[in-house]
C-alpha positions, 0 to 999 in steps of 0.5 A: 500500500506504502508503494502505491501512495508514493507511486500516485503522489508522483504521479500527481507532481507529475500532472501538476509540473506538467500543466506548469509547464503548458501554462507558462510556454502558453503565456509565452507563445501568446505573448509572442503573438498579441506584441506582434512578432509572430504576425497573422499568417506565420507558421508555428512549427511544432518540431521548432518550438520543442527545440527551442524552448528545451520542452517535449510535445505535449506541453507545446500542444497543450498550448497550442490547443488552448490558443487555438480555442481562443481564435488565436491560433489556426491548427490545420489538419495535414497543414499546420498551425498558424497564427490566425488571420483577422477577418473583416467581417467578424472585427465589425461584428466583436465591435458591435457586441463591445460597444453594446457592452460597453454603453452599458457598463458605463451607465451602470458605472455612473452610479458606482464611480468613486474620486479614486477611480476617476483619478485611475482613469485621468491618469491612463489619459495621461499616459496615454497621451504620453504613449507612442508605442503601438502595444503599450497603447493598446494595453493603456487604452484596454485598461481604461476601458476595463476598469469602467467595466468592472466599475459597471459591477456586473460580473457576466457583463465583465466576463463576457467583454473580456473574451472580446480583446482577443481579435481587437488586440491582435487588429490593433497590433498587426493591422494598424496604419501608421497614420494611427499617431494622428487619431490620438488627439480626437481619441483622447478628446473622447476618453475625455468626454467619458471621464467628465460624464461620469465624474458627473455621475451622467449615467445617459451622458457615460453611455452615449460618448463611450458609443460615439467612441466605439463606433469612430474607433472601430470603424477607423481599426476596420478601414485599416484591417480592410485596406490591408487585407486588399494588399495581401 
């Protein structure tokens, strides 16, 4: 009995560095593609990564699948695995869905918005403006949105909004023109505009500049996903 105790808590040790082991090459390859240097289209070679991160395959698939369940990889049977590609049509659609999510969590926000948490926000504007890196932008501008969010105290709301990032992350950072530097001055106007109304605890006011917010920008990252989709 004294083996077989010693036997299964080693083979629990086992599983548990394991699904370390998985989480980490996960957070590593998913970094690699939300900061840009694994691009929409590029081949993950199975063989390679083993290699190169010193691992066996079944941490590396077990990444990989997890990845590939978030829409972020395209595992291709007899092909292989490739960082996904975004497509137009389901950008617009994820940007409908936020901007409803967000008009929503932001009337719900008005009426929990505390002096701390407006001075958070004010702060990420100014960072934001600071900002002239496309990633540190984006993660800037996704905190700022997600803190309203969770200040909407809606934990389904919040759940929901998050699984969202994922592809407008990815169109953000592969798609994006150069001229997005111009854009800043009119999307801090708005960010603006949103912490005014809710540091008046304007619950319809919060509501319609986070629309009107949305949709300019959605529809800017959209034009620029299109233009470079035609080239490709």
């Amino acid at each position: 009995m004294a083996s077989t105790a010693i036997s299964t808590s080693a083979a629990n040790d086992f599983i548990i560095n394991r699904a370390t082991l998985s989480d980490q090459i996960y957070d590593y390859l998913r970094s690699e593609i939300l900061t840009g240097r694994f691009a929409p289209g590029d081949r993950l070679d199975l063989g390679e990564l083993v290699e190169r991160l010193k691992v066996s395959k079944m941490p590396v698939k077990e990444a990989i699948g997890r990845l590939a369940t978030e829409g972020l990889l395209d595992v291709q049977a007899q092909r292989g695995t490739f960082v996904s590609r975004v497509d137009p049509r389901e950008l617009a659609e994820t940007f409908e869905v936020r901007r409803a999510l967000e008009m929503l969590a932001g009337e719900l926000a008005a009426a929990h918005v505390k002096k701390s948490d407006i001075e958070k926000l004010r702060a990420l504007i100014a960072e934001m403006e600071k900002s002239t890196e496309v990633a540190h932008h984006l993660e800037l501008n996704f905190q700022f949105h997600s803190l309203i969010v969770e200040l909407s105290d809606n934990r389904k709301l919040a759940e929901t909004y998050h699984r969202l990032r994922v592809p407008i992350q990815v169109a953000g950072i592969h798609y994006r023109s150069e001229t997005w530097l111009e854009r800043i001055a009119q999307e801090q106007k708005e960010h603006r505009a949103i912490l005014r109304a809710l540091e008046q605890k304007d619950a319809e006011g919060v509501s319609r500049a986070i629309g009107e917010h949305i949709k300019r920008g959605g529809f800017s990252l959209l034009e620029d996903v299109e233009r470079s989709v035609k080239q490709d």
